[in-house]
Structure formats: C-alpha cells, structure tokens
FIKOLZA-553433 format. One record per residue: residue in one letter; chain; residue number from 1; x, y, z of N, C-alpha, C, O in turn. Coordinates in nm, 2 decimals, always signed. Example, Ala and Ser with C-alpha at 12.3 -4.5 7.8 and 13.67 -1.06 7.14 Angstrom:
<sites>
+---------+--------+-----+--------+--------+--------+--------+--------+--------+--------+--------+--------+--------+--------+--------+
| residuo | cadena | num |     nx |     ny |     nz |    cax |    cay |    caz |     cx |     cy |     cz |     ox |     oy |     oz |
+---------+--------+-----+--------+--------+--------+--------+--------+--------+--------+--------+--------+--------+--------+--------+
|       a |      A |   1 |  +1.32 |  -0.57 |  +0.78 |  +1.23 |  -0.45 |  +0.78 |  +1.32 |  -0.33 |  +0.78 |  +1.42 |  -0.33 |  +0.85 |
|       s |      A |   2 |  +1.28 |  -0.22 |  +0.71 |  +1.37 |  -0.11 |  +0.71 |  +1.29 |  +0.00 |  +0.79 |  +1.34 |  +0.11 |  +0.80 |
+---------+--------+-----+--------+--------+--------+--------+--------+--------+--------+--------+--------+--------+--------+--------+
</sites>
This chain:
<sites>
+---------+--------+-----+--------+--------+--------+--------+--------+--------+--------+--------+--------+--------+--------+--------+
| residuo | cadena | num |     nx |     ny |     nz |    cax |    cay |    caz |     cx |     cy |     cz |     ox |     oy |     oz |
+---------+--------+-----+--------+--------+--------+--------+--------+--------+--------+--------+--------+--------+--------+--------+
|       x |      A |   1 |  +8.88 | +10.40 | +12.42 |  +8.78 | +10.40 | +12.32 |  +8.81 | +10.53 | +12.23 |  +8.83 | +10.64 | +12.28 |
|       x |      A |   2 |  +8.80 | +10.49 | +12.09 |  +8.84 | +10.62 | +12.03 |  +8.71 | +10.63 | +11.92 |  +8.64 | +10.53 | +11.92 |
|       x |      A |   3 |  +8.67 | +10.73 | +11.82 |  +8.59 | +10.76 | +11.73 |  +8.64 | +10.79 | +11.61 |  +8.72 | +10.87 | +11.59 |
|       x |      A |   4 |  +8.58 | +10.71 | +11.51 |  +8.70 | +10.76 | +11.39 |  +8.56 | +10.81 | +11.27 |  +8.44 | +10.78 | +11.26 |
|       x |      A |   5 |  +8.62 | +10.89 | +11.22 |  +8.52 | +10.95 | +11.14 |  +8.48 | +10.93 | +10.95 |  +8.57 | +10.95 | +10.87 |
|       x |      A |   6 |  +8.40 | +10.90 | +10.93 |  +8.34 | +10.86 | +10.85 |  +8.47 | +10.90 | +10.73 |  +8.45 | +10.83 | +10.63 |
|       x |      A |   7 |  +8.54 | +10.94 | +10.73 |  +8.62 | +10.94 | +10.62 |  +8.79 | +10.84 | +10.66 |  +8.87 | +10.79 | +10.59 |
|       x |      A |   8 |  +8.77 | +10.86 | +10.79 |  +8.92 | +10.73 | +10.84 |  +8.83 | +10.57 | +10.84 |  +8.88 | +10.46 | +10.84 |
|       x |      A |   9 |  +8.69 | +10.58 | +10.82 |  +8.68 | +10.45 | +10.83 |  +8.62 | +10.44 | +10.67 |  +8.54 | +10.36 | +10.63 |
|       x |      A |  10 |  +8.67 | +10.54 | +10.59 |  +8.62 | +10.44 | +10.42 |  +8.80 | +10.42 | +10.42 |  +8.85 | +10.34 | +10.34 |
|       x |      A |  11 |  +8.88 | +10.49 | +10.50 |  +9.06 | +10.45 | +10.48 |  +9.04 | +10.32 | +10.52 |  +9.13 | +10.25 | +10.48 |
|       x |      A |  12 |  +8.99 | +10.29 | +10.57 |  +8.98 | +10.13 | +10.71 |  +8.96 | +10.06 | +10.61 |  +9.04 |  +9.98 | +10.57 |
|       x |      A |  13 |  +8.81 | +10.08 | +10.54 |  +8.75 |  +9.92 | +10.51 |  +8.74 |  +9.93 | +10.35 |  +8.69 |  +9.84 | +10.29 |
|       x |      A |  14 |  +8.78 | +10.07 | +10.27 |  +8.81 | +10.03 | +10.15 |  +8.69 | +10.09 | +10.10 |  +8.72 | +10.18 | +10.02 |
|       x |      A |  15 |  +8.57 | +10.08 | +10.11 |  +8.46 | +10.09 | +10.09 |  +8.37 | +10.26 | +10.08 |  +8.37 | +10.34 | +10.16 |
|       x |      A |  16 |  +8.31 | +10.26 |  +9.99 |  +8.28 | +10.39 |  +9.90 |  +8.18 | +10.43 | +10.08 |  +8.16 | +10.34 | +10.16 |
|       x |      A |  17 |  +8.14 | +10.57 | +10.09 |  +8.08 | +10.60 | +10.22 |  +7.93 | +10.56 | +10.16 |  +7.87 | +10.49 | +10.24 |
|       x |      A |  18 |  +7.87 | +10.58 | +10.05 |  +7.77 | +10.53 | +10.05 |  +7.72 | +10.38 | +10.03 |  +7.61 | +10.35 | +10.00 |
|       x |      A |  19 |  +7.83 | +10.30 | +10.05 |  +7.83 | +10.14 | +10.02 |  +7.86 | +10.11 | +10.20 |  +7.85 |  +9.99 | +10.25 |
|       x |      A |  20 |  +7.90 | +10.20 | +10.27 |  +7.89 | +10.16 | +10.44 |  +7.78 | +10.21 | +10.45 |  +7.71 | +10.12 | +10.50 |
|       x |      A |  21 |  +7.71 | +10.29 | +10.44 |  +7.60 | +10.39 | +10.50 |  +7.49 | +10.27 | +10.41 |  +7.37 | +10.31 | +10.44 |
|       x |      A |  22 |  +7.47 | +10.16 | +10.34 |  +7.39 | +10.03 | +10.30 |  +7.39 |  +9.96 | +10.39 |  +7.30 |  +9.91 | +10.46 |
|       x |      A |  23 |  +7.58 |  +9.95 | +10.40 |  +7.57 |  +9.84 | +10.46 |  +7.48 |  +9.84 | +10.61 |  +7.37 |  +9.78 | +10.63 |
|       x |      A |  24 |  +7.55 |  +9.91 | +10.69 |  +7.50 |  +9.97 | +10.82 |  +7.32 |  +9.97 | +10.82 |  +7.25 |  +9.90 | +10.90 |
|       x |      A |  25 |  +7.28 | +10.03 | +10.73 |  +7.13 | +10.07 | +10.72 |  +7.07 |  +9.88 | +10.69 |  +6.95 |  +9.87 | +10.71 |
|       x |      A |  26 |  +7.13 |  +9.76 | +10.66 |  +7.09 |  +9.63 | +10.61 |  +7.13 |  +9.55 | +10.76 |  +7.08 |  +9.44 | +10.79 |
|       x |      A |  27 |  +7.24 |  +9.61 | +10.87 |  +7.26 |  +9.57 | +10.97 |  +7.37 |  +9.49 | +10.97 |  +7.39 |  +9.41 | +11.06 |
|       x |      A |  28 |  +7.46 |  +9.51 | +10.86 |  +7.60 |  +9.48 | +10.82 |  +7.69 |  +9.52 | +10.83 |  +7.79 |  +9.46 | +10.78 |
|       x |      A |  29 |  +7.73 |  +9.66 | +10.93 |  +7.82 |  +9.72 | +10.97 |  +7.80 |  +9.79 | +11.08 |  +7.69 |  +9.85 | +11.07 |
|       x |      A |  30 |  +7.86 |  +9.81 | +11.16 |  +7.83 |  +9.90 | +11.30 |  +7.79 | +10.01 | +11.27 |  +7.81 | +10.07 | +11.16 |
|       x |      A |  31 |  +7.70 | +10.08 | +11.37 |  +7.58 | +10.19 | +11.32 |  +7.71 | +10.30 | +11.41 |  +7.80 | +10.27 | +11.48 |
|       x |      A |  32 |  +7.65 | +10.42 | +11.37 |  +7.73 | +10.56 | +11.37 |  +7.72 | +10.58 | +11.55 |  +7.72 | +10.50 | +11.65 |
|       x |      A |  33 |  +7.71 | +10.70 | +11.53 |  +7.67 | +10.76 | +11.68 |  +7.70 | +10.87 | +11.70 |  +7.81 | +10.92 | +11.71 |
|       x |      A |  34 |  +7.57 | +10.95 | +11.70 |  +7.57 | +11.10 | +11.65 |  +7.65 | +11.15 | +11.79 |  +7.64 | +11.11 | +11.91 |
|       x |      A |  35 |  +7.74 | +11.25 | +11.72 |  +7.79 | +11.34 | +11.84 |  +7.78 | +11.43 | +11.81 |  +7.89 | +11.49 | +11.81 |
|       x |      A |  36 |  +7.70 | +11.49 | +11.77 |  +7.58 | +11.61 | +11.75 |  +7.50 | +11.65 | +11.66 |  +7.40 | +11.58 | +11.63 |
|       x |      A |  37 |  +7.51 | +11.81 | +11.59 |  +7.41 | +11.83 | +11.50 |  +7.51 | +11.83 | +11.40 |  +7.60 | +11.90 | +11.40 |
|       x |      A |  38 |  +7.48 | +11.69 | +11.25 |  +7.55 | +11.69 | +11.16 |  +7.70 | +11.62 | +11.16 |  +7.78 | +11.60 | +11.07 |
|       x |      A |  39 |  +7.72 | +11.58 | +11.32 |  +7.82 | +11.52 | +11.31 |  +7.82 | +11.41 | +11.37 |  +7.77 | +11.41 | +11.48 |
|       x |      A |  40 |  +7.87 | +11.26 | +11.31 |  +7.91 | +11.13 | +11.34 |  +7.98 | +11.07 | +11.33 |  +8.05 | +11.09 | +11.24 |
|       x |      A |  41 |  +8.00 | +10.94 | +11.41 |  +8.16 | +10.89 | +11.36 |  +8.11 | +10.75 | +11.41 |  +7.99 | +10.73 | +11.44 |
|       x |      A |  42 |  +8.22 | +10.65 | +11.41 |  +8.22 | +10.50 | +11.42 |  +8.29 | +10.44 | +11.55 |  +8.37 | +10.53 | +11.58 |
|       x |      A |  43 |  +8.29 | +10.38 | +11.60 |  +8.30 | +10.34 | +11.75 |  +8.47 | +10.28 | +11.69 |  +8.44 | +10.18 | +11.63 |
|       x |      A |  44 |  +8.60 | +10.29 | +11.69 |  +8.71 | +10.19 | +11.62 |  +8.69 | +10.10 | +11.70 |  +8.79 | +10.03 | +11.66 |
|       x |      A |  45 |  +8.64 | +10.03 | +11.80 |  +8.66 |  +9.88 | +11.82 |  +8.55 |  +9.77 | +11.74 |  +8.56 |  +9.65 | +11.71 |
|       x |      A |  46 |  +8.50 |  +9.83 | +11.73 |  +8.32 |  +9.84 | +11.65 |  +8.41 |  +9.77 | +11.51 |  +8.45 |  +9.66 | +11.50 |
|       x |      A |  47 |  +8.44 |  +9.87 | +11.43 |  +8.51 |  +9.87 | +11.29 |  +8.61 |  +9.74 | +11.30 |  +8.62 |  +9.64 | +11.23 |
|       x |      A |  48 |  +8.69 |  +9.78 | +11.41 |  +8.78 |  +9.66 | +11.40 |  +8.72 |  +9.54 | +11.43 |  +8.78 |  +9.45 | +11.38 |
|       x |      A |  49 |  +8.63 |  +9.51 | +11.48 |  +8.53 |  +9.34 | +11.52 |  +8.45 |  +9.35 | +11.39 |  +8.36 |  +9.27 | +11.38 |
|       x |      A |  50 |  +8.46 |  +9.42 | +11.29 |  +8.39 |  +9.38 | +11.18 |  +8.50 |  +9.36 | +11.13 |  +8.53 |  +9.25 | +11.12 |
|       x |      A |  51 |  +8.56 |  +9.42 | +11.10 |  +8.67 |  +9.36 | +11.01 |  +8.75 |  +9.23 | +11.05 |  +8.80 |  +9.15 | +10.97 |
|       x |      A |  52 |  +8.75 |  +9.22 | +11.17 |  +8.78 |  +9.07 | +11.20 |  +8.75 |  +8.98 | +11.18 |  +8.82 |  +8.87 | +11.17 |
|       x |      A |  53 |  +8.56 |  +9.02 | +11.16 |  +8.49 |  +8.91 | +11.10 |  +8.47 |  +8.90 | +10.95 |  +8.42 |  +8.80 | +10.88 |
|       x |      A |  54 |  +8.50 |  +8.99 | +10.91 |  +8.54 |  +8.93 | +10.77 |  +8.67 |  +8.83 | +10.74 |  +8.66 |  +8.75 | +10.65 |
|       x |      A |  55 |  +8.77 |  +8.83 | +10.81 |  +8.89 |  +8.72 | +10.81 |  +8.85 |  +8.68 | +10.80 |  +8.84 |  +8.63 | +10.68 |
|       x |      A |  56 |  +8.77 |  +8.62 | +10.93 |  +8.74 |  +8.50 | +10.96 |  +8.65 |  +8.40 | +10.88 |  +8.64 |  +8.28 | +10.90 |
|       x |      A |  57 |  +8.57 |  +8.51 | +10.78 |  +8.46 |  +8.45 | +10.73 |  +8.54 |  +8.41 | +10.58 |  +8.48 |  +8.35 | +10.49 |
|       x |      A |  58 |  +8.69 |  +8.46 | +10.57 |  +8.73 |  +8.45 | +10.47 |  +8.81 |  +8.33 | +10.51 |  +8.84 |  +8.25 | +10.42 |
|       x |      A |  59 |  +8.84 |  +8.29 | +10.62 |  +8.93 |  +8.17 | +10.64 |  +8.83 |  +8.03 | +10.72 |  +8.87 |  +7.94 | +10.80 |
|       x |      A |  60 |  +8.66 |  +8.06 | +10.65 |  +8.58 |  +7.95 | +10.72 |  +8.58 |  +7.97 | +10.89 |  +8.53 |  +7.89 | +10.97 |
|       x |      A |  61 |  +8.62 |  +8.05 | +10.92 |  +8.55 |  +8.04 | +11.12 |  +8.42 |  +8.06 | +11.09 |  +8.38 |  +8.10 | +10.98 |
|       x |      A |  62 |  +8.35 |  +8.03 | +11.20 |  +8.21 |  +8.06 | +11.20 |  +8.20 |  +8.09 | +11.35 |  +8.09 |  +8.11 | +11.39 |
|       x |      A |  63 |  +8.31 |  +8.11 | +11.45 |  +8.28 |  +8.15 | +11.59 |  +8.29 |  +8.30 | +11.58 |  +8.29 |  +8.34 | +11.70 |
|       x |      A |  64 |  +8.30 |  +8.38 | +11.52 |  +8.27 |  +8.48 | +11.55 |  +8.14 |  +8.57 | +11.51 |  +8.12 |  +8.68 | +11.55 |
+---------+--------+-----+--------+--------+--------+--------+--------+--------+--------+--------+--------+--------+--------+--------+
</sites>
C-alpha cells in the first residue's frame, strides 16, 4: 500500500486540486486520510479503482 500526495494525484487524474477536493466532498472520489497536522494524501489503490471506473464507464461496463 502506498500514499500519494495531493500533488502526484492531480499528475494521476489530470484534474485541478480544487475540482478533486469537490469531487471527493460530493462522494465522487476517494476521501484523503490525514497523516497528521496539515498533512494528507490518497490511498493509490483507491485512485487507481477510480480511475478504472471511469474506463469502464467510458466503454459502457456497469459491473464496476
């Protein structure tokens, strides 16, 4: 399990940090996980199962 930090995961998904920090807060993206005071990061298997599910939602799956 690794943690990637809010700036390797706008490299990941493309996406402005305040357009994840929506998404997340709407229940659209994997939530953070404070590892301490002021600092947080993203779970990468987390990030990668969302991004998977966007493929898939791009090539019609609906099983994930």
């Amino acid at each position: 399990m690794r943690f990637l930090s809010k700036k390797q995961v706008k490299e990941l998904v493309t996406y402005s940090l305040a357009h994840t920090a929506r998404l997340e807060g709407e229940g659209k993206f994997p939530k953070r996980v404070r590892l301490g005071t002021g600092r947080v990061a993203y779970v990468e298997s987390e990030v990668q199962a969302w991004m998977a599910s966007r493929i898939a939602d791009r090539d019609g799956h609906t099983d994930s």
